[in-house]
C-alpha positions as CSV (number, residue, x, y, z in Angstrom):
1,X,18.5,-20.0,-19.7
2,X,19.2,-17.7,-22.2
3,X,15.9,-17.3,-23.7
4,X,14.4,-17.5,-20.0
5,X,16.7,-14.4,-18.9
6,X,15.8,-12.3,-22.1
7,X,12.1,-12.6,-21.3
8,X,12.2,-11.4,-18.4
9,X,14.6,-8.4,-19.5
10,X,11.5,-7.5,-22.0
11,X,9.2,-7.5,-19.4
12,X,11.5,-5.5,-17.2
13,X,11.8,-3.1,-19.6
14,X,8.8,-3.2,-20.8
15,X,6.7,-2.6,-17.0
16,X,9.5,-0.1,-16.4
17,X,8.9,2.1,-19.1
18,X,5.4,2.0,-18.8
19,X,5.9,2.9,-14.8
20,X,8.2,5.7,-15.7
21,X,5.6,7.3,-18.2
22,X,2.4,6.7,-15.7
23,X,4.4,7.8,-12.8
24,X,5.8,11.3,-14.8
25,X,1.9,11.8,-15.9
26,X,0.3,11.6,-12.0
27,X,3.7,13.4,-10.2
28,X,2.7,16.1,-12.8
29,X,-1.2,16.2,-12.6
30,X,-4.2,16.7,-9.7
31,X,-3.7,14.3,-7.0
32,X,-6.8,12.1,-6.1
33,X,-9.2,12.5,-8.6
34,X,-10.6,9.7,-10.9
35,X,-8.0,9.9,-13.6
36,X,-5.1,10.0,-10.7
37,X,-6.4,6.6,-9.3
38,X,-6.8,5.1,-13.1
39,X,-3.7,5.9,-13.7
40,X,-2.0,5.1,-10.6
41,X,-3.3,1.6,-10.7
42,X,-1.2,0.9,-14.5
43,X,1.8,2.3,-11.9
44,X,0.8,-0.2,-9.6
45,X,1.5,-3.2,-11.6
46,X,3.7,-2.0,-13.7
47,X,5.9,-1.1,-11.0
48,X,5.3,-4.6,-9.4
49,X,6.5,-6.4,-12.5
50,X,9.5,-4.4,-13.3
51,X,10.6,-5.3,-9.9
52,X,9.7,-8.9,-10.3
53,X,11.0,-9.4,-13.0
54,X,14.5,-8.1,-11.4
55,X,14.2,-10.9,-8.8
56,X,14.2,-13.2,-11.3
57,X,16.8,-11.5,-13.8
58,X,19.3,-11.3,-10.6
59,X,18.7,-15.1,-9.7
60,X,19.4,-15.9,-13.6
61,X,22.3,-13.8,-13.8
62,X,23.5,-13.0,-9.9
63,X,23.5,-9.3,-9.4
64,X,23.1,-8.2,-5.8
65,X,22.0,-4.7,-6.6
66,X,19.5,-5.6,-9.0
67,X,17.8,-7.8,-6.4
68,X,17.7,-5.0,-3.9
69,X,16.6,-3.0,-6.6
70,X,13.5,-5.5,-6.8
71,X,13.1,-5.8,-3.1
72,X,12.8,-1.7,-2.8
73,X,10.8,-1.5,-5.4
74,X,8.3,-3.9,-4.5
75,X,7.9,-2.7,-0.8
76,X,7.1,0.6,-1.6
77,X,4.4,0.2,-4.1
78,X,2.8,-2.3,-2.6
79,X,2.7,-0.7,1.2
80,X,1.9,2.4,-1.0
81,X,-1.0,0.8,-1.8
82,X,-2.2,-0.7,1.1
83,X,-1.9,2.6,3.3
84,X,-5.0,3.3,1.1
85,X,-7.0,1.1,3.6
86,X,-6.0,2.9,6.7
87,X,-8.0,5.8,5.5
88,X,-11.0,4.5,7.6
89,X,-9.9,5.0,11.1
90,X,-11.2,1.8,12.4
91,X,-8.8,0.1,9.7
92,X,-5.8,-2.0,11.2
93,X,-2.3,-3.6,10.1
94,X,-2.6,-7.4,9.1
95,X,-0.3,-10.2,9.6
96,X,0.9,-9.5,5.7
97,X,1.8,-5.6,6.6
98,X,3.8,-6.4,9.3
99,X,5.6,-9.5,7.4
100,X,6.1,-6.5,4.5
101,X,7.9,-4.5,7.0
102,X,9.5,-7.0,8.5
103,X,11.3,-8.3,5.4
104,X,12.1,-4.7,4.3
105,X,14.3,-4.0,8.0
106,X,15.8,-7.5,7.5
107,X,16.8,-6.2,4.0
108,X,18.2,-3.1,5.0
109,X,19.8,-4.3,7.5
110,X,21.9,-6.5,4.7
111,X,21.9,-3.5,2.2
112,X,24.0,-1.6,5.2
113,X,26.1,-4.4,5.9
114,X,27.2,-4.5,1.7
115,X,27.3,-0.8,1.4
116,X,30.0,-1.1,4.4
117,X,32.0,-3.9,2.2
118,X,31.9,-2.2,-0.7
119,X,32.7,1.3,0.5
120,X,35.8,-0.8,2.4
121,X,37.0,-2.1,-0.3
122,X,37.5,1.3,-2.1
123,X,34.4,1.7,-4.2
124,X,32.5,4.7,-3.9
125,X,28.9,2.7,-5.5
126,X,28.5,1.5,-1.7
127,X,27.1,4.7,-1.5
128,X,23.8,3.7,-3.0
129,X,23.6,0.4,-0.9
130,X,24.0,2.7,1.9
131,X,21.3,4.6,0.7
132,X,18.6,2.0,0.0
133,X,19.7,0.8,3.8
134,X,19.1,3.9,5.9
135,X,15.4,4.5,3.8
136,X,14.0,1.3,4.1
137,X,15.4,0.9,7.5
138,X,13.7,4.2,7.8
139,X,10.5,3.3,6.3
140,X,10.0,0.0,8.1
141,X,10.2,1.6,11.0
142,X,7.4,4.3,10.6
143,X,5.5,1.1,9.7
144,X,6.0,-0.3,12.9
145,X,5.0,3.3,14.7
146,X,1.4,3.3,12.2
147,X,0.4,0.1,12.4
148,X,0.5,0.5,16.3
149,X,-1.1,3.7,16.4
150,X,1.3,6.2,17.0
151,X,1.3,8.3,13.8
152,X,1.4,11.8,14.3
153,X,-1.1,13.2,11.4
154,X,-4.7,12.4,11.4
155,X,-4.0,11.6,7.2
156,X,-0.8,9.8,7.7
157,X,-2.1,7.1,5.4
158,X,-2.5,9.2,2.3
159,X,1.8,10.8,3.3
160,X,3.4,7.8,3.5
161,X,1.2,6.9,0.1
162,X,2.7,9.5,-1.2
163,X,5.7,8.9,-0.1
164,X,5.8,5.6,-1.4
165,X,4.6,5.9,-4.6
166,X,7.3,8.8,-5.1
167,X,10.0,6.5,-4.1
168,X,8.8,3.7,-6.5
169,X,8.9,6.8,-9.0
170,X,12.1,7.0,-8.2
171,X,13.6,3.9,-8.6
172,X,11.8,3.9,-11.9
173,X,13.0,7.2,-12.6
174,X,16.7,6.2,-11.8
175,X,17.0,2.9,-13.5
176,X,16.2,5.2,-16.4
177,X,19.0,7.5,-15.8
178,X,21.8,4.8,-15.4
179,X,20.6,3.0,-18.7
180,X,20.7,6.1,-21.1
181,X,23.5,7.7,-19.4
182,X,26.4,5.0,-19.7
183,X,28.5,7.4,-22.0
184,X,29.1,9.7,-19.5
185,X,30.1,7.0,-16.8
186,X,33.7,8.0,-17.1
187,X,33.1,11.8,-17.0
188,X,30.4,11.4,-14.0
189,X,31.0,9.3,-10.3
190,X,28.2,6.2,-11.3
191,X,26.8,6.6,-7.7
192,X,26.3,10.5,-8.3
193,X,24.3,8.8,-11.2
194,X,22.3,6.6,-9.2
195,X,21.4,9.3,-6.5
196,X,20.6,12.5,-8.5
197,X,16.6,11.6,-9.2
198,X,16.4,11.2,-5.5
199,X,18.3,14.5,-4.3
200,X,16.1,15.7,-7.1
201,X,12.9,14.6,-5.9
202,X,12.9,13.5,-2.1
203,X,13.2,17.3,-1.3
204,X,9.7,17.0,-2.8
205,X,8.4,14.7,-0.3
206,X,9.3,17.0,2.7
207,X,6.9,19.9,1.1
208,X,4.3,18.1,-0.1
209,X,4.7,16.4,3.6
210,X,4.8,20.5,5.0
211,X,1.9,20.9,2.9
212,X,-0.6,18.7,3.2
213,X,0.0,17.5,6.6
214,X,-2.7,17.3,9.2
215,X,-1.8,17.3,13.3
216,X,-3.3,14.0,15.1
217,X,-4.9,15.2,18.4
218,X,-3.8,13.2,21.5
219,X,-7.6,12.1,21.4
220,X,-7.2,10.6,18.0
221,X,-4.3,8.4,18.5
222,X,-5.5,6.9,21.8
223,X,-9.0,5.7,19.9
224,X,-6.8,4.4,17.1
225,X,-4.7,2.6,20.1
226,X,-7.9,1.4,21.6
């Protein structure tokens, strides 16, 4: 089990180091061009099997948070990806996006329910639970509003792709933080630790959102209804 468990951990650290480093170069560089999409796609599965591979390290050695990790993870790089398709207007939601979605609300639904336990019982880490909860409750949601037509930009596809591939950045991003950072987790709150690449960076999402953001006509999102 032992052997199984330290595997895994290699590959998890592995996948997440190369996701942290592919993930710093396009958050840094032109957007859409040839190299963006190259790289991106090492992000892809990289991303994919560090969260994976913290399915399987939580089952091996039972860590709630780890598995959400892994759960929040994988959602939002793979609907980051798939919101690619949606680019062709006549493009709609399959059984396996709304399955996706599905499981995410489910999940934050239970991330909610622990962050409310744990904040009970006194400890402040509930906080991040709480966190993951409200954005993928969040993000399922404006699933449920896109894949039934109602978006509100005409390139809503390539926002929430950006979205979601800056959250997966993230969570990369954070895991990071908390490894190389356990000296200071008596000087520094741990969830202040968990949550500072995000106070950091989502702040980011709502500009580039600002910024690149294109109005849907009413005539648009009736045809997409249709």
């Amino acid at each position: 089990m032992d052997i199984l468990f330290n595997i895994f951990l290699y590959i998890h650290i592995a996948t997440g180091v190369c996701a942290l480093v592919t993930g710093t170069l396009n958050f840094i560089r032109k957007k859409g061009d040839k190299k963006h999409k190259r790289v991106g796609r090492i992000f892809f599965y990289s991303m994919f099997m560090a969260g994976f591979s913290s399915f399987i390290l939580s089952i091996l050695h039972p860590n709630y948070f780890l598995f959400s990790v892994g759960v929040f993870s994988v959602y939002l790089v793979i609907t980051g990806l798939r919101y690619l398709r949606f680019k062709d207007p006549h493009a709609s939601a399959e059984g396996i996006d709304w399955l996706i979605s599905g499981v995410m609300l489910l999940s934050s639904i239970a991330f909610v329910l622990m962050a409310i336990k744990v904040l009970t019982a006194g400890n402040s880490f509930g906080m991040v639970f709480m966190a993951f909860g409200l954005a993928g409750g969040l993000f399922s949601i404006t699933d449920f509003y896109n894949f039934r037509g109602r978006f509100r930009t005409v390139n809503y596809w390539q926002l929430v792709h950006l979205q979601r591939m800056t959250g997966a950045f993230i969570a990369s991003a954070t895991a990071f933080l908390v490894v190389n950072t356990n000296t200071l987790s008596g000087e520094i709150p741990s969830f202040i630790v968990w949550l500072l690449p995000s106070a950091i960076l989502v702040p980011m999402i709502f500009i580039w959102n600002k910024k690149f953001a294109i109005e849907s006509s009413a005539e648009i999102v009736e045809e997409k209804e249709s």
